[in-house]
Structure formats: structure tokens, C-alpha cells
N, C-alpha and C positions, 0 to 999 in steps of 0.2 A: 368517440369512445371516451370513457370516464377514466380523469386520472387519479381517482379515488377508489380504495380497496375497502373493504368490510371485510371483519371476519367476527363471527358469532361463536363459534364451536371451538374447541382445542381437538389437537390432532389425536387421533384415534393409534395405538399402538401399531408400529411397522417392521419389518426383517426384510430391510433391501440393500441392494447393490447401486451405486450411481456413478457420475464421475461430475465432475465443475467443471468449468472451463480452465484457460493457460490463465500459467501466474501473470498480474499485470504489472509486478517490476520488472519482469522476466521480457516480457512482450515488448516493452518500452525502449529498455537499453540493446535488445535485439536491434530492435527497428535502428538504432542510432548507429550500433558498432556495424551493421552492415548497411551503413549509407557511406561509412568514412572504407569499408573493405574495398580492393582491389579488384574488380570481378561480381560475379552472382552467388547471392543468396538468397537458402529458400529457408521458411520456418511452417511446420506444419503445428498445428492446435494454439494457431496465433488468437489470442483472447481478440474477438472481433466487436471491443466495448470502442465507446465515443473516444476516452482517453488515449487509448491505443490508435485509433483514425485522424484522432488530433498529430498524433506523434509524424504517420505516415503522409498525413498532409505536408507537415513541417517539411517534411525533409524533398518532398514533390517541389516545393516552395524556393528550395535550394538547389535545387535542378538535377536531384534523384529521382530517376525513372522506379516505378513498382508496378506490378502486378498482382491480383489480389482474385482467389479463385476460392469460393467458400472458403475453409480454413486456413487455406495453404497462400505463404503471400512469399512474392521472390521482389528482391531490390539489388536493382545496378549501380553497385557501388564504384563510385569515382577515385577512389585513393582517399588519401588524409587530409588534402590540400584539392577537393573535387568539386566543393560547393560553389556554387556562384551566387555571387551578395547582387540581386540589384539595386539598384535606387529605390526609394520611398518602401523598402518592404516593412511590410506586419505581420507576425507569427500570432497567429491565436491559439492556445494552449488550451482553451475552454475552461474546463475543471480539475485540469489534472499539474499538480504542485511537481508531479515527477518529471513532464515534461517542459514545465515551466523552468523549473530551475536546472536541471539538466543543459538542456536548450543551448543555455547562457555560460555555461563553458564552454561549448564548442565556437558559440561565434568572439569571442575576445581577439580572434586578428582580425574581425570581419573590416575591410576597407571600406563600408559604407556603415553609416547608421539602421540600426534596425530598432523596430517596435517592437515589444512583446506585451499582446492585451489578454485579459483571461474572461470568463464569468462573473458575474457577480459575489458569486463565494470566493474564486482565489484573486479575485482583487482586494479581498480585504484579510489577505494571508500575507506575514509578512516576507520582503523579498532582501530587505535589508540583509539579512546573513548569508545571502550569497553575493551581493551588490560588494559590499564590504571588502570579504576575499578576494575575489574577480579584479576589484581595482587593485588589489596591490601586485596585479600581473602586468597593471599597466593599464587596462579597459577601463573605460569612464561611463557612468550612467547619469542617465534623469531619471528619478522617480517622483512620482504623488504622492505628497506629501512626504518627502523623506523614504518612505519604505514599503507603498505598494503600487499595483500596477494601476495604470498602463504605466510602462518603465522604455526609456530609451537607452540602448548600448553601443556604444561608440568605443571598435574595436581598437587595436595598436600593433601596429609590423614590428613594435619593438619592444614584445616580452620578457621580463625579468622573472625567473624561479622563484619561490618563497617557503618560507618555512610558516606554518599556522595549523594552530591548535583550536580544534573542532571540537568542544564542548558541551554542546547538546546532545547528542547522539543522533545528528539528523544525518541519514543513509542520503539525501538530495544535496545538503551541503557537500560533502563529500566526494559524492561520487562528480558534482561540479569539479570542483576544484584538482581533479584526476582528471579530466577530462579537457579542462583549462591547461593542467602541466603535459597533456600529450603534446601540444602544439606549443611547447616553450621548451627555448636551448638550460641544457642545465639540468640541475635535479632539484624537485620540487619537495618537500617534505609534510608530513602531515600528522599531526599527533591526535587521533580521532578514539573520541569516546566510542564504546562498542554501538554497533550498528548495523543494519543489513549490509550484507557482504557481496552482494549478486556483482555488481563493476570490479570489484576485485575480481574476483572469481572467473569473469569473463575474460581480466585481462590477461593471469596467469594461465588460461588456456585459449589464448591466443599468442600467447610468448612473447608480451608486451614487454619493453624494459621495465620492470613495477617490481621493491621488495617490498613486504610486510614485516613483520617483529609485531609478537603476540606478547603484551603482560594480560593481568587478570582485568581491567578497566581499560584501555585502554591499546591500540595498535597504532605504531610507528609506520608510516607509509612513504617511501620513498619513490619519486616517478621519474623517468625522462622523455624525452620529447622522443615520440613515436615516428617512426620513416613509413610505416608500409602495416597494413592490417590485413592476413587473409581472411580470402572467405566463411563465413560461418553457417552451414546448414545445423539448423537446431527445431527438434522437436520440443516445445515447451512444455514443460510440464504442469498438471493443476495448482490452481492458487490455495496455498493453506490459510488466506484470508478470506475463499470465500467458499472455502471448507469448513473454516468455525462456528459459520449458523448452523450448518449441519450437526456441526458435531455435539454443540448445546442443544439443537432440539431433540436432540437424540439422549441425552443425558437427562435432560428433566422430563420426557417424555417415558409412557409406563410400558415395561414388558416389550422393549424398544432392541433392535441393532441394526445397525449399519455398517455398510463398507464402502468409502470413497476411494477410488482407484487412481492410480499414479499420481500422486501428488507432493510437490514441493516440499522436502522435508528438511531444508537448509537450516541448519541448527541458530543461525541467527534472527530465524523467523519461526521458531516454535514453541515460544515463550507460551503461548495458551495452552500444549500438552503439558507442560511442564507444572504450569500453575493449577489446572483441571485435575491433573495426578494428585497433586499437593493435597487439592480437597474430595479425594476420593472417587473421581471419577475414571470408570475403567477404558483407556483408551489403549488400543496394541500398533504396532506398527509390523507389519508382514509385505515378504518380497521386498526389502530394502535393494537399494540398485545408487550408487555413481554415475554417474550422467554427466559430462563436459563439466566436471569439476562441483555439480549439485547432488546435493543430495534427493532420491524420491524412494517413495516406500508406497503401499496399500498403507489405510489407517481405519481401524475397527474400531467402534464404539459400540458400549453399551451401558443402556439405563441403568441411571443412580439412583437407590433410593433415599442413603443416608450420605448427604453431602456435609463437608466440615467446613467449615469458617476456615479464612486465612488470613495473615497480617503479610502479606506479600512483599518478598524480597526487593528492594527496587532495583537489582541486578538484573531481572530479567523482564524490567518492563520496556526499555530496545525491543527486544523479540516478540514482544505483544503487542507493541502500539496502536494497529488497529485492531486489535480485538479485544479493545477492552470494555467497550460497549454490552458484549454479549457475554463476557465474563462476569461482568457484574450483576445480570441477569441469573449465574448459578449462583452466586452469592447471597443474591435474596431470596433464594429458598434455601441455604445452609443453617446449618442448627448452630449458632452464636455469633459474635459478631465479626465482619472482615473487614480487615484498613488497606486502604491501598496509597502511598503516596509519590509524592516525586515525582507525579504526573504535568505538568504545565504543558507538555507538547500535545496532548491531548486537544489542547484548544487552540495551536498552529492549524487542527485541519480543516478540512471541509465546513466546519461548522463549532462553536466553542461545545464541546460532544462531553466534557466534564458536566456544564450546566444540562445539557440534553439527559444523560448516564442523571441525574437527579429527576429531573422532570420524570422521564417515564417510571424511575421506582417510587417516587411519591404516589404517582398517579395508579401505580400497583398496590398502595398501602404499607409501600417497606420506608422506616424511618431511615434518615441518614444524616451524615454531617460531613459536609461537604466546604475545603476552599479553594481559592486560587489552586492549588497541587495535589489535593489530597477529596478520599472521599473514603466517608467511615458508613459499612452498611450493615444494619442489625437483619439478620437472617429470619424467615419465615418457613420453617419447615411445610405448615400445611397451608402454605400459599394458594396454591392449584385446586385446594377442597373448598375454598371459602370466597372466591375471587367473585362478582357478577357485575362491576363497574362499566361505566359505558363512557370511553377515553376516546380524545380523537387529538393524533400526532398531525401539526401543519407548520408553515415560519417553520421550518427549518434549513433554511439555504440550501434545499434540496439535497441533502446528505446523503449520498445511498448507505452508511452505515445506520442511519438514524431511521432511516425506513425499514431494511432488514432488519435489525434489530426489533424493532415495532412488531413486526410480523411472526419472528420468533416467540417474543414476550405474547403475543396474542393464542400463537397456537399451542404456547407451553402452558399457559394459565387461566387461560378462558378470560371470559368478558365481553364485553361485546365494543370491537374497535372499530373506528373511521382513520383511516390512514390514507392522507392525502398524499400527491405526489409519488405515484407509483413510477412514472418515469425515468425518477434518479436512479434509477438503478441499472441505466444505460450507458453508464460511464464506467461501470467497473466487473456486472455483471448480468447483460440482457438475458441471460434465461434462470433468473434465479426463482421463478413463479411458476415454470413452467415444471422443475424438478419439485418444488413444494406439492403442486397437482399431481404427479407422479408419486410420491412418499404417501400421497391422501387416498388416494385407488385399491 
């Protein structure tokens, strides 16, 4: 079977109902916090991507038993102290930076040396900023070349608490080093730029010892070392990152709406409504609902015709970070120009996705000025009337955002695309082709 897509045509005007799959930070730190639980747990609408199987491997690998029944997956958790470290082991994390660097909190007592090898893309993502933290608990690493994988961790039965300020706004550093202070006597401290909130959130509703203290940039986080986790049965809710192709193709698409059901509406990951509102696009959120300390709502869209430029706040570029790929996609059709900057983590992920976010708007005919952090994009209102270019997206370390993305930009403006590597999209979202074909009918 070919792992090249074509598309020729832009999408024809739609009025549907759909749903995505579970959120996959959601899915993630499930999988982890009931491997260290006391007992069984089950999660139903568990995102069934590679990253997520990566996760459930890992923890198989530790000598947590799972079962795994289409959606619905249960894991016999051992207690906090239930893993067993054998000799010569290696964790492969594949593609996924969340279970990579996660991972590596939890094993910092491990009594044996462990490996952790990744893909080709997150071996060259760096591992340094959680290497960093982790040692000053006492764990010692090898890494390649200083700061990426394959990395060795060599844990310590003899933890020291710390205090450290978490500067980038990375929700993996983080929620590491939460996870490093469950298993250390003491109180851990953490002075953390805003960032997703999901490990928090989990812990307080598990009645972890964990305080928080909110200012406007920043959260004061306080841990101690955890005795006992119960179990956790959790329905997970849809991902609002892999709701925002949806919601842009729906947005630049004509005489268009949609409705995505139950979906992740965690105010630290909604940075894309927030910014889409900004330039005019009408998105509602209906049936809002609490959920084990998350937020999820219905989220309605409909077709923009006059979209505005935006010089975007960089307060809320935390709650966007992956979606800014297909942000910048409404941008180049808005009527003046949009700046976006402060961006650097952009090109921590999958793939440097700043140089990509240029590549495809050139290739679209939209100018830009683009550096290291920043990318300034002159808007094209009649984009979509004048388009007929024949673009073909490859080399790209298999990004499934840079793929989806591709295919958004394809069915929102025509042209005619070769999009190689339809595969990536198996890490974070295997049926995102199948809801396209759905939306097209």
C-alpha cells in the first residue's frame, strides 16, 4: 500500500457531527499514574496511537501486567515502589518526547541502569533539560553527545528534594520532575512557567501531597514523596490537538459547520480558541462538563469569511504549542499582517515545525519573515480563489503535525498535493483520514 496521499480538489462545503479520538497527554500519564496505583485500572476511549502503546509497553517492560480490549485498556498496578528494574533493560519511547521524558522521573531510584532509545526524530530532540533536573535528585545519566538519545540512567536510593525553576514552559519537564519528587523524602519545589496542567490535575485528584500557588506567568509547585496511589478508572476525553485540523478546516472552508464531541477543554491547552476568536473565527463551546478535575465541552465551528490578522500575545503561546502549524494556515488567508513570536519550542518537537510553518506558506504563495522565534505572515484573503500549484511535502522526520497540516492546507486551498509519509500519523492520530473521508461524503 502507498504511503503517499494526493489530493487534487478542496473540500466541498460540510454540516457534520464527529468525534476524535482520547487526548494523548491524557492517555499517557493515565497509562503511568495507574501502573504506580494500588490495584486495577481501567480507561475507556484510550487514544489506541503508537505513542500511547509505546507508553503501555514501557510499563509491560516494568513488570506491569495490561490488558487491552479495542478501546478499553485495564493495568495492574503494583503500588509506588512496584516496578521491577531488570538488568540490561531498554525502554523505547519511539516518538513520543512525552513518554520519553516522563519515563525518566519515575525511574531515578531505579537500582539498575536503564536505556532509553527513541526514533530518529526524538533522538535528535533535546533530553538535556530534563537530564539536568533529574541529576540534582541525585540520578546520573550518559547521553550522546551531551543531550540526546540513546541516554543511560543510573538511578540513587538516595534522593535529595530540590528546588528549580522551569523556564521554558515545557508541561514534560515538569511534570518529570513531579514525578521524580513522588519518590523523594522532602518537599520538592518548582517554580514552572505556565504550561499544561494535565499531571497536576491528575495529582490533586488523586489527593497526592502536591500544592500549587497561581501568579499571572508563573506556578509555585510544591511535592512530597507519595506512599500509596489509588486506583484510577478514567474515561478520556477527545484531544483539542487533534481537534484543531478540524476546527481550521472548518474555518476556511465555505458555507461550512461542525460539531466535535466531548472534548478536552483544559484551559491550558486552548490557546487555539482563544487565538482563532481573536481573528474572527466563530467557535462556541456547548455542554461544558468537569470531569476528574478537566475541563470538556461540545466545541461548534463555523466558516469564516473575513478573518483578521493578529500580532499574537505570547502569553498564550503554552496553550497552542502544537497548534500552531495550523494556525498559521488561518493567518495566510487573514486580511493584513500576523506576527507571532517567542516561539523557539516550536522547533524542540517532532521536527524544527517553525522552518516547516514557512516551507508550506511559501509553497502556498504567502510571504513571510521568519527566525530562530518568530514568524511574521502577510495574509492572503483570496488565497483559496487563485491557488493551482503542484507542492509535494517529504524530509520531514515524519511529523504527523506537518502531515496533517499538509492535508488541511491541501483541502482548504486547493492545488494539487503529494504528501508523502501518511503513516506519521500513527503516533498520535490513526484515524485522522478516515474522519476526512467522512467530512467529504
Amino acid at each position: 500500500m502507498s504511503n503517499i496521499i494526493t489530493v487534487k480538489n478542496k473540500i466541498r462545503n460540510f454540516k457534520k457531527e464527529i468525534r476524535v479520538p482520547g487526548d494523548k497527554s491524557l492517555s499517557i500519564r493515565w497509562v503511568l499514574f495507574a501502573s504506580l496505583a494500588s490495584g486495577k485500572s481501567k480507561a475507556k476511549n484510550l487514544l489506541m496511537s503508537e505513542d500511547v502503546l509505546a507508553a503501555i509497553k514501557t510499563i509491560n517492560k516494568l513488570g506491569i501486567k495490561t490488558i487491552i480490549k479495542k478501546k478499553e485498556c485495564t493495568i495492574f498496578g503494583k503500588g509506588v515502589d512496584g516496578y521491577k528494574y531488570k538488568k540490561n533493560l531498554t525502554i523505547d519511547a519511539k516518538n513520543s518526547g512525552t513518554l520519553g521524558r516522563l519515563i525518566l522521573g519515575l525511574l531515578v531510584n531505579s537500582p539498575e541502569p536503564i536505556k532509553l532509545v527513541g526514533d530518529k526524530s526524538l533522538s535528535k530532540r533535546d533530553f538535556k533539560r530534563i537530564s539536568s533536573p533529574l541529576s540534582k535528585f541525585g540520578a546520573k545519566f550518559k547521553l550522546r553527545s551531551s543531550n540526546f538519545l540513546p541516554l543511560k540512567i543510573f538511578g540513587s536510593s538516595e534522593l535529595k528534594p530540590i528546588k528549580y525553576n522551569e523556564n521554558k514552559g515545557s508541561a514534560q519537564c515538569k511534570s518529570s520532575i513531579i514525578f521524580a519528587a513522588m519518590r523523594t523524602n522532602g518537599i520538592t519545589t518548582i517554580k514552572a512557567k505556565k504550561s499544561r496542567n494535565h499531571t497536576e490535575l491528575l495529582c490533586r485528584h488523586l489527593k497526592l501531597p502536591i500544592s500549587i500557588k497561581s501568579s499571572k506567568n508563573f506556578d509555585e509547585i510544591k511535592i512530597r514523596k507519595v506512599k500509596k496511589i489509588n486506583t484510577l478508572n478514567y474515561e478520556i476525553p477527545s484531544d483539542i490537538s487533534s481537534s484543531a485540523f478540524f476546527i481550521v478546516l472548518t474555518a476556511l472552508s465555505t458555507d461550512s459547520e461542525l460539531t466535535i464531541k466531548n472534548v478536552n477543554i483544559n484551559p491550558s491547552r486552548i490557546g487555539i480558541v482563544t487565538i482563532l476568536k481573536k481573528m474572527g473565527v466563530r467557535i462556541i463551546f456547548k455542554n461544558q462538563k468537569t470531569y476528574k478535575g478537566e475541563k470538556k465541552a461540545d466545541i461548534k465551528v463555523v466558516s469564516t469569511k473575513n478573518i483578521k490578522a493578529i500580532s499574537c500575545p505570547p502569553e498564550l503561546n503554552s496553550g497552542a504549542i502544537d497548534e500552531f502549524l495550523v494556525i498559521f494556515l488561518v493567518a495566510a488567508k487573514a486580511k493584513g499582517v500576523s506576527f507571532f513570536r517567542n516561539l523557539g519550542e516550536l522547533n524542540q518537537k517532532e521536527s524544527p515545525r517553525l522552518k516547516w510553518a514557512e516551507k508550506i506558506l511559501r509553497n502556498l504563495g504567502v510571504r513571510t519573515v521568519t527566525t530562530n522565534d518568530s514568524i511574521k505572515i502577510y495574509g492572503k484573503p483570496d488565497l483559496n480563489l487563485k491557488f493551482h500549484k503542484k507542492i509535494t511535502i517529504k524530509n520531514y522526520l515524519k511529523d504527523h503535525r506537518v502531515f496533517m497540516t499538509s492535508l488541511i492546507a491541501a483541502l482548504s486551498f486547493g492545488g494539487n498535493w503529494v504528501i508523502h509519509d501518511k503513516d506519521s500519523i500513527n503516533t498520535s492520530f490513526p484515524n485522522f483520514l478516515k474522519i476526512i473521508d467522512d467530512l467529504k461524503k
